[in-house]
Residue, then its C-alpha position, 0 to 999 in steps of 0.5 A: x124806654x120812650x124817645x127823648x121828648x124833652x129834647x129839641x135839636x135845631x140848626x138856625x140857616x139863612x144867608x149871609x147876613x140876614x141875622x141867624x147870630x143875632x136870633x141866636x143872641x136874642x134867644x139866649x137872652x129871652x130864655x135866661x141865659x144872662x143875668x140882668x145886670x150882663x151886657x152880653x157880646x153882641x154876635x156872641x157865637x161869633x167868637x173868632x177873630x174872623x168872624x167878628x171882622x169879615x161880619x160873617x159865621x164861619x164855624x158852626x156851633x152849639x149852645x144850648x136853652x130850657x124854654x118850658x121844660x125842654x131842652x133846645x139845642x141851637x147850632x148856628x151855621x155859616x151862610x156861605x157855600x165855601x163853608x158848606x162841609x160846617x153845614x153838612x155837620x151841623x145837619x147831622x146833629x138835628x131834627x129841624x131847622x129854623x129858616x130865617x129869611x130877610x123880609x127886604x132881601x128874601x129868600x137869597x142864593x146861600x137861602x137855596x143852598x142851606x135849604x136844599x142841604x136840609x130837605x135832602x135830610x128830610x128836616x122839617x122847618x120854622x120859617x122866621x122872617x127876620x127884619x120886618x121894620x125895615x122901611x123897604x120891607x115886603x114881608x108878604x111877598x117875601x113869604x110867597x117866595x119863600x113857598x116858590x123856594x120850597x116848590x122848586x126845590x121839591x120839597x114834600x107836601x109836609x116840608x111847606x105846611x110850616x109855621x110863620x114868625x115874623x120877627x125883629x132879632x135885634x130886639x127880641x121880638x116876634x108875632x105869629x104870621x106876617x106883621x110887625x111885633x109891637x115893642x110889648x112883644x117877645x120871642x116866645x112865639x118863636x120859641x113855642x113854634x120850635x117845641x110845637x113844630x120841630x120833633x123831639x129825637x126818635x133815638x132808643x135811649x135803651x138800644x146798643x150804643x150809636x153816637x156819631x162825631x160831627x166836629x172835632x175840637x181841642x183842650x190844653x188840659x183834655x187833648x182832642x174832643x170829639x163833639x155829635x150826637x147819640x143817635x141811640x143808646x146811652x153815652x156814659x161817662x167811664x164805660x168802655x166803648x167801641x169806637x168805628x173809624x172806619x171799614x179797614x180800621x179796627x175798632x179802638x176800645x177804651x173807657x170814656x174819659x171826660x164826658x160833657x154836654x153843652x148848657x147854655x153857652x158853657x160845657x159841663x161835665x155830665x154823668x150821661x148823655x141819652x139818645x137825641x142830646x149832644x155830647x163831647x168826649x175826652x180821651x180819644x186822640x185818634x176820633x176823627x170827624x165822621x167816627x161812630x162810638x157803638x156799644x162794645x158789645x155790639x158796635x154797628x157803625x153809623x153813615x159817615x158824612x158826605x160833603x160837597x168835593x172841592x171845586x179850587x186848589x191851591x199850593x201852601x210852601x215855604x218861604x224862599x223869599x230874601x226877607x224870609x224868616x224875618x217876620x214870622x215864627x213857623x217858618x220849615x215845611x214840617x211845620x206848615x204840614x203839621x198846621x194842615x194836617x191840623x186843619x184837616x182833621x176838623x175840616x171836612x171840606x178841606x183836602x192836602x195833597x202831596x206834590x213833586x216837591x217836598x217844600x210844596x203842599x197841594x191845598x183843595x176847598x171849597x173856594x177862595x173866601x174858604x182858602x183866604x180865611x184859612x191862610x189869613x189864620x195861619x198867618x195870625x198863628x206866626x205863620x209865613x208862607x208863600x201860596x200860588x194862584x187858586x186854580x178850578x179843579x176839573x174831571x172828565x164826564x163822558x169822556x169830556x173834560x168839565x170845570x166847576x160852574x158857580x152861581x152869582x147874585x150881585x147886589x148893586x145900586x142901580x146906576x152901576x148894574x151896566x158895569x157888572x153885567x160888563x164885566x161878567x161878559x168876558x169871564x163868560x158869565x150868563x146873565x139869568x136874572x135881573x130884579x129891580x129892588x125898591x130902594x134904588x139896588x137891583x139884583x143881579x143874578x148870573x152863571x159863570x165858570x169859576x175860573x172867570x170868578x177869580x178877581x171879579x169880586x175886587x174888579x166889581x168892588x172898584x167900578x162900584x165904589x165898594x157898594x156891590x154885594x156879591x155872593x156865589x154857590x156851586x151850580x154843577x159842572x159844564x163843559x171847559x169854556x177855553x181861553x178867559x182874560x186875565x189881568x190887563x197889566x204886566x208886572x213891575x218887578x224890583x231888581x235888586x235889594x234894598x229900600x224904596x225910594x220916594x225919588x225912584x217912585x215918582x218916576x215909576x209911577x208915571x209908568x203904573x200903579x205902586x203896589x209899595x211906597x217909600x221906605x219899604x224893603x224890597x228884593x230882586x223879583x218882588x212885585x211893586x206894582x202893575x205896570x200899564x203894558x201888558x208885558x213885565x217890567x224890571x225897574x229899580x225901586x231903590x235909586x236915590x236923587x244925585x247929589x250936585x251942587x247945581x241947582x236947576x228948577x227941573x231937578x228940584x221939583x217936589x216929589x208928588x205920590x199918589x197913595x199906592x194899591x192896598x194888597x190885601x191877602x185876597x186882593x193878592x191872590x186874585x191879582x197873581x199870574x201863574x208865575x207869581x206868588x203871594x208871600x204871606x207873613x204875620x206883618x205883610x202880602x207880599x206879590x213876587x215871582x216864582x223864579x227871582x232873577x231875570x236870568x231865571x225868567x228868561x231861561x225859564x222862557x226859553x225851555x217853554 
């Protein structure tokens, strides 16, 4: 029997923000998939919480459209190379991608790296220049650096000869080639370029068995399911199958229970699914990402993926603050270990570890926004826990200790590139490049060990108002650099319990910024502010005016606070010190010291 050629499977890559959700919403629509009297959610395959929040993908998914009598499978992908193990999974599952690129912004450092991924699986591409009615827009000189991209990353002569769709997702219109699409215009140049472009599945449909899982999800009513592809062979729903995990594990023989695939944004239970579509298995609680299901008979297991290491680590522990159990519902170290554990199975890119004590769990990505998204979960889950300070794991090259080397580029208004360049030469960042834009922004574009990346991305938010975009990926290793400045201030830690005061405030805060202000429950070794020296400060938060019956204009003066910093959990883990921890609730962030007591810290320090 023939390869499947009613099936086309492609992943939508582009960096952060140049619309790969919107397209998605775009398609769905020009294929059919809502009625005419739906009013669809915008981004809808940004279904988490976080996603729609942060405006960014997090998880890669799938959905599916008939276009002409065949069958396009999407999968969406995140942009951001903390969520790389995603991409790595949704390239499994494919035959092409479908490259969008800004025509303002062009071809960006997550376009590299999502693009690069794809060329090493040797997947053709559909090149879209998406937003091409923006004032600013350069779509020809966006499509040269694009050919530049393909060049540099030494791709094959067959890899440039791709097709160009200009393209305004937000509408649903497309032309062919570099223009700009009239509003008579729809999407269907874009989709005829995929079923012309992108080959259908190569997989035998009547070879032995081979279906490889790609992604992990659960049902209350079906358990585990597995979600891939069947490379060869047929999937059938109640046949015994073979399932590989592994080359110590034995082989786990049993019948496929609930077998179903993906139409259009639903799943429904299907009879078969044939080599080249995508699938989704019940019945098989042990399925782990990276699995092959093979024919019982004959089961030869499929490469399992590879990812990109982790380059951060980070501690996940219990609790052990006074205000501990208060706020949350998942409080012991069983519970938090069992969420990791979780979090494990469906996430490549992150690994736990074991620590000298039993309370502590030793937590590794692919950097800080992958760990922030994952303990900001945890806390909206019920969660309460306390984590340390992200630090860059290190390996030894030719007997020479090496830390992880980012690449950043900063969007900034032009009157503030100074700043950022002043603040990357301390953290030892290089400057690589600086391109003037056209609308008054530059970009910016820089290496820096990652060490000296914690807390830049808060530091450049403050000295550009809150107008720079930063975006950053693993360059590779380099030489440990040595010593890198941290914060500027020491910290301003309660000493006792109790509440707040605003009276006891407005004399501390001549003394630094308030991290709290009045009313708040405090505890002894809690951080309330940073202090304007260098060295930690123990202050009292919670004392209260003295009463007299002597009335002097001194005394009575009004009590005048300035707004205090807002810790936010990313704000937190930048800040903190390696004595410090942030304390994470479902209703608070909390920064505090590791050892509480000011007897503690000077013991502490003395051993040292």
């Amino acid at each position: 029997m023939p390869p499947n050629t009613q099936i086309r499977n492609i992943a939508l890559i582009a960096h952060v923000d140049h619309g790969k959700t919107t397209l998605v919403d775009a398609m769905l629509r020009a294929a059919g998939v809502f009625a005419d009297h739906e009013q669809p959610v915008v981004r809808v395959m940004d279904s988490d919480d976080q996603e729609r929040e942060r405006g960014i993908t997090i998880l890669a998914k799938a959905a599916s459209i008939m276009w002409k009598g065949t069958k396009i499978n999407l999968v969406d992908t995140p942009g951001h190379a903390d969520f790389g193990g995603e991409v790595e999974r949704a390239l499994a599952l494919v035959d092409g991608v479908l490259l969008l690129v800004d025509a303002a912004e062009g071809p960006m450092p997550q376009t590299r790296y999502v693009l690069s991924k794809a060329l090493d699986r040797h997947l053709p591409a559909v090149v879209v220049v998406n937003k091409v009615d923006r004032s600013d827009a350069r779509a020809a000189e966006v499509v040269d650096e694009i050919y530049e991209l393909f060049f540099d990353l030494e791709a094959a002569d067959s890899h440039i000869e791709f097709p160009i769709i200009s393209t305004i997702a937000r509408d649903g219109l497309a032309v062919v080639g570099i223009g700009v699409p009239t509003s008579s215009d729809t999407l269907t140049p874009l989709l005829d370029a995929i079923v012309d472009s992108i080959p259908s599945p190569q997989g035998d449909p009547d070879a032995p068995l081979q279906a490889l899982v790609t992604n992990l999800d659960a049902s209350d009513y079906l358990g585990r399911l597995a979600i891939g592809r069947v490379v060869h062979g047929t999937l059938r729903s109640g046949e015994r199958v073979a399932l590989l995990q592994g080359d110590d594990e034995p082989p786990v023989a049993r019948k496929v229970g609930t077998l179903m695939g993906f139409a259009n944004l639903r799943r429904e239970d299907v009879a078969e699914r044939v080599a080249g579509d995508l699938f989704i298995v019940a019945g098989f609680p042990e399925v782990g990402i990276g699995d092959t299901f093979a024919d019982i008979q004959n089961p030869e297991p499929l490469p399992r993926l590879e990812v990109d290491e982790p380059v951060l680590r980070m501690t996940f522990g219990v609790n052990t603050s006074p205000l501990a159990g208060t706020e949350g519902r998942f409080v012991t170290s069983r519970e938090i270990r069992a969420r990791l554990e979780k979090e494990v199975l469906g996430n490549v890119s992150i690994r736990i570890e074991e620590t000298s004590t039993p309370e502590v769990i030793e937590v590794a990505g692919r950097g800080e926004l992958q760990l922030s998204v994952l303990i900001e979960s945890m806390r909206r889950e019920g969660f309460e826990l306390q984590v340390s300070r992200p630090e860059v794991i290190v390996k030894e090259i030719d007997g020479v200790k090496h830390e992880p080397l980012e690449r950043v580029t900063v969007d900034v208004p032009d009157e503030y590139v100074g700043a950022v360049t002043q603040a990357v030469a301390p953290r030892k960042g290089r400057i690589a490049d600086l391109r003037p834009g056209e609308t008054g922004r530059s970009i910016v574009t820089f290496t820096a060990p990652s060490r000296g990346l914690l807390g830049l991305r808060s530091q450049l938010l403050t000295v550009t108002r809150g107008t720079a975009l930063l975006h950053q990926h693993h360059e590779g290793w380099i030489p440990w650099v040595g010593e890198l400045p941290t914060r500027q201030g020491g910290a301003m830690v309660a000493d006792r319990r109790g509440t707040s005061t605003g009276f006891a405030l407005d004399n501390l805060q001549k003394r630094g910024e308030l991290f709290i202000g009045p009313g708040v429950d405090v505890y002894e070794g809690m951080i309330m502010g940073e202090a304007a020296r260098p060295e930690t400060m123990t202050v009292n938060p919670t004392k209260g005016k003295q009463l007299t019956n002597i009335r002097t204009h001194s005394t009575d003066e009004a009590i005048n606070l300035k707004p205090p910093r807002n810790i936010t959990l990313e704000v937190g883990i930048e800040w903190i010190t390696d004595e410090e921890l942030v304390e994470v609730t479902p209703k608070s962030i909390r920064v505090r010291k590791r050892l509480l007591t000011d007897s503690e810290r000077k013991r502490a320090k003395q051993k040292k």
